[in-house]
C-alpha positions, 0 to 999 in steps of 0.5 A: 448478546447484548449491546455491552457484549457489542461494544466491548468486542468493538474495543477488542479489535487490535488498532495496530494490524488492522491498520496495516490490513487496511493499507495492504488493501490500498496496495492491492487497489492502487496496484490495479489502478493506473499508474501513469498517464501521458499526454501529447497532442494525439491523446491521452494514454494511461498505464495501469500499475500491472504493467509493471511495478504493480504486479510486484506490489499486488504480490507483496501486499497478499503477504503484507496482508497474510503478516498483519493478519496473523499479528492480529490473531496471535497475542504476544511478541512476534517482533520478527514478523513485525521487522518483515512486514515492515520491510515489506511494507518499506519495499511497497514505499520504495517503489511507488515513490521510485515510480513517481519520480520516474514518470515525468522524467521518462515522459521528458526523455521521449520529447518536449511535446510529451507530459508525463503525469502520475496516476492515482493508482500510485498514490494509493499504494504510497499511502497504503505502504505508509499505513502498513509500516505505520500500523506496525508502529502501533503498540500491540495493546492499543484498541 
């Protein structure tokens, strides 16, 4: 195999689901990742995403992940798997955006002396269900 044999494989790769694997590997990070954090004169406590949300978003970045990689090894039209990751992946988007919007309007419920912040585990999987719909968007014969 030579350097050519290299590059030309390189240029093979599908950019479209290998987009979409890489930010269903984001979901799956930021699912384990804290979420959440409150902060009160006693402390710090922070929430990981599998206490929650987060156990749904680990499932549906498996299948996200298992979608993309089946778009990467079948040439050709598969415009319903396409329309049901990216519904998956419109879901993932959903309820991290949910949950971030939640976070300091729970904590205010509690009382004035709480502060509600959100954790970096939820922006990945906002960015990563981003960069799984985007991927999707990426036409098949790009590379």
């Amino acid at each position: 195999m030579g350097i050519g044999d290299i590059t030309q494989s390189k240029r093979s790769l599908p950019v479209g689901p290998t987009v979409t694997i890489a930010g269903a590997a984001l979901i799956a990070v930021g699912s384990l990742l804290p979420w959440a954090s409150v902060s009160s004169a006693f402390g710090t406590v922070s929430f990981a995403g599998t206490q929650g949300d987060g156990r749904i978003t680990l499932v549906l970045a498996a299948l996200i992940g298992l979608g993309a990689a089946v778009l990467w090894r079948r040439p050709g039209p598969s415009w319903i798997l396409r329309v049901v990751v990216g519904l998956l992946a419109a879901y993932v988007i959903y309820i991290a955006w949910n949950d971030m919007s939640n976070v300091s309007e729970h904590a205010a419920e509690e009382s004035d002396l709480v502060l509600g912040s959100v954790g970096a585990g939820l922006y990945l999987v906002l960015i990563g269900g981003l960069a799984a719909l985007g991927g999707l968007l990426i036409p098949r014969g790009t590379s």
